[in-house]
Structure formats: structure tokens, C-alpha cells
C-alpha positions in Angstrom: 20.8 17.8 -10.7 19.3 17.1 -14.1 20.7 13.4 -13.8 19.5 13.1 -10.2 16.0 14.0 -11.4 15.8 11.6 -13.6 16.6 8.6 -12.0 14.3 9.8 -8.9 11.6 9.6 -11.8 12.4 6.1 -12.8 12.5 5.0 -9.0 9.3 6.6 -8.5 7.7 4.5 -11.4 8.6 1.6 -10.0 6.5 2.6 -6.9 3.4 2.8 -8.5 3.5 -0.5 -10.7 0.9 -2.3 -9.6 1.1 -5.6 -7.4 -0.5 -7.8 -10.6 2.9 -7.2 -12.1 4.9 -8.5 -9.8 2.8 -10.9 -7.9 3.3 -14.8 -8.1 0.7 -16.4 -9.1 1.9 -20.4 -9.1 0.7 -20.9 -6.0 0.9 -23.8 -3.9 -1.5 -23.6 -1.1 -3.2 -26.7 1.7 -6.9 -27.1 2.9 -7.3 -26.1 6.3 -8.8 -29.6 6.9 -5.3 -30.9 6.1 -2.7 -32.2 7.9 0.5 -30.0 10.0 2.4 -33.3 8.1 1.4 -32.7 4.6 1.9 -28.9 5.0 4.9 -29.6 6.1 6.0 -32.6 3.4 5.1 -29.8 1.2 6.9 -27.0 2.0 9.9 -28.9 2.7 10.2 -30.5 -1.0 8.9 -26.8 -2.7 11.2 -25.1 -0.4 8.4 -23.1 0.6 8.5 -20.4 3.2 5.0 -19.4 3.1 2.1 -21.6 2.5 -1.3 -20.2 2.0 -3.8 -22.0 3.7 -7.3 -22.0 2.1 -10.9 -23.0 2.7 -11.8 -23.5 -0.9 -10.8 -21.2 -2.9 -10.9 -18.5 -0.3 -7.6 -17.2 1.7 -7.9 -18.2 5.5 -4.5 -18.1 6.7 -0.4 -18.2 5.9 1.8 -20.8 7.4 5.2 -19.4 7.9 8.6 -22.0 7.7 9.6 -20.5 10.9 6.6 -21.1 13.1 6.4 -24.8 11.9 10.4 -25.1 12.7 9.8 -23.5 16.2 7.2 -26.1 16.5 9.4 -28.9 15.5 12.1 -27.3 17.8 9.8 -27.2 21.0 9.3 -30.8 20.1 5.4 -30.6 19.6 5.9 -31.4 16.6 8.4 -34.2 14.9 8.0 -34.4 11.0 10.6 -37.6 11.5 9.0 -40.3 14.0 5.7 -41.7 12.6 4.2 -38.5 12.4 2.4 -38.5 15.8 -1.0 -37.5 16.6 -0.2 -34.0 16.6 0.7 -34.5 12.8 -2.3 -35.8 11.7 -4.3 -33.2 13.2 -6.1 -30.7 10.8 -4.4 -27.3 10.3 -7.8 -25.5 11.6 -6.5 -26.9 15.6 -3.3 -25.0 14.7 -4.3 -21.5 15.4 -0.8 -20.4 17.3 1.0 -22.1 13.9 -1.5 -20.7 10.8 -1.3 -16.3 10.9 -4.4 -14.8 10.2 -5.0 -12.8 7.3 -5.3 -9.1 8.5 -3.3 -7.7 5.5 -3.2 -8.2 2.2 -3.1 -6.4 -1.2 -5.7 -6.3 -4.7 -3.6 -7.1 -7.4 -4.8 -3.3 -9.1 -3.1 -1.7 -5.5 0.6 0.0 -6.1 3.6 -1.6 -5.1 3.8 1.1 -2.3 0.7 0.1 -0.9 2.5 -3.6 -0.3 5.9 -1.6 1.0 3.9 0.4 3.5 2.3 -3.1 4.8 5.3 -4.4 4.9 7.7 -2.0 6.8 4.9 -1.0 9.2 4.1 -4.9 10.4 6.9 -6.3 9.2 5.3 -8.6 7.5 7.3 -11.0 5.2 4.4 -11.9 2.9 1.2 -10.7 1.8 -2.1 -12.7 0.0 -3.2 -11.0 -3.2 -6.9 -11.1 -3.2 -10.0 -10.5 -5.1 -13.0 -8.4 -4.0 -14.8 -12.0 -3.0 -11.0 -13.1 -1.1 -10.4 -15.2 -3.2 -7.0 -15.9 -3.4 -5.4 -15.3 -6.7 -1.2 -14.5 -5.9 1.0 -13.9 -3.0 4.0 -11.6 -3.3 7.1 -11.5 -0.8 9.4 -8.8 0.4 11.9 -11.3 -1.5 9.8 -10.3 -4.5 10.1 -6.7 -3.8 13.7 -6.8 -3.4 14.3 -9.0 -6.9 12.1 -6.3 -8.0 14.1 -2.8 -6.9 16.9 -5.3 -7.4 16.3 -5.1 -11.5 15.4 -1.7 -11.7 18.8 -0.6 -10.2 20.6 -2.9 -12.7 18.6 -1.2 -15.5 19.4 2.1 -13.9 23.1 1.8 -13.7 23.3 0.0 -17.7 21.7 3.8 -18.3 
């Protein structure tokens, strides 16, 4: 029971680490005056899935891999043929395609706080904001599984 304490403890721990440390912070993020065709160019050569989209330096929305592929699958959208009009159109005409922000984490918020957001909307990633939104990180549930990931390798060298 002793040993089964123990590492309940250390699981815990990693619960309340704090979303600063484990938050990425080399972000690449597009204008929402820019183009559905740049976002795009970009997160196909970063191998992006989510893209932050910005008004300056403030957080305005997330542009998910999947809605721009269901676009490109519904054909309103082809990356490959001259970009088309629709291409060239500013992100801020995209509102079906960019999510709002309605959650997000403060990088001094617990690592729970960002598990509870995302289990309950299954969310896939969250912003990390200052108090002025500012965005200063984004962290995924890829993150958080690299994360619990480690800690169980750590646990099981123990």
C-alpha cells in the first residue's frame, strides 16, 4: 500500500505543475487579415495542426488542420489550382473555418485546469494567455500526453 501511495503522490504532482512548464512557446501564428492560402502554405510546410490566428499581438482565433482539409475536401477550397478567389480572401471572412477562443489557460493555471478543459469540450488545443490576451504559448493534448508519457517512464526507472 506504501508503494501505491507513493506513486499516487508523484502522479498527483504532475497535476498541479503549472501550464508555463509545459506550454510551447515557439509559436507560429497568421494575421487575421491574411490569406486561407498562406495559412494554409504554412501549416502544411510546419506540419502544423493548429494555427493561432492573431490581431496583433492579441489571440482571436485557432485554425484547426481538419477544418481547412474538410474545406479542401468540400472543394471550396483548392490549395492546388491558382489559389482561387476564395484563397485570397482574408481569414476574418472565414468564420465557419477560424474557432473562436472561448477557452484558454494563464500560464500560472495547473495542468488540471487544462485537463478539465480538455475532456469536458474536447478540445484538442488551448491558447495560453496573459491577463491583456495576449498570446504568449499554446499547449496540446499531444503535449499533455508527452507529458504523463515521461512521468510514467520516470516512475517505472523508480
Amino acid at each position: 500500500i506504501n508503494l501505491v501511495s507513493n506513486y499516487f503522490w508523484r502522479f498527483v504532482m504532475i497535476l498541479v505543475n503549472k501550464i508555463v512548464d509545459l506550454m510551447n512557446t515557439n509559436l507560429f501564428t497568421i494575421d487575421i487579415d491574411d490569406t486561407l492560402h498562406n495559412a494554409y502554405t504554412l501549416m502544411k510546410s510546419e506540419n502544423l495542426k493548429h494555427l493561432p490566428v492573431v490581431n496583433g499581438s492579441k489571440i482571436v482565433g485557432m485554425l484547426c488542420e481538419s477544418k481547412v482539409k474538410e474545406y479542401i475536401l468540400r472543394k471550396i477550397y483548392e490549395p492546388d489550382q491558382n489559389y482561387g478567389e476564395i484563397a485570397q480572401n482574408p481569414l476574418v471572412e472565414f468564420e465557419n473555418i477560424v474557432d473562436e477562443i472561448n477557452h484558454f489557460v494563464y500560464p500560472e493555471d495547473s495542468v488540471q485546469k487544462a485537463v478539465k478543459i480538455f475532456t469536458k469540450y474536447k478540445a484538442s488545443a488551448l491558447a495560453v494567455v496573459d491577463w491583456d490576451m495576449n498570446l504568449v504559448g499554446i499547449v496540446t493534448n499531444t503535449d499533455l500526453l508527452l507529458s504523463y508519457h515521461s512521468l510514467l517512464e520516470k516512475l517505472a526507472q523508480n
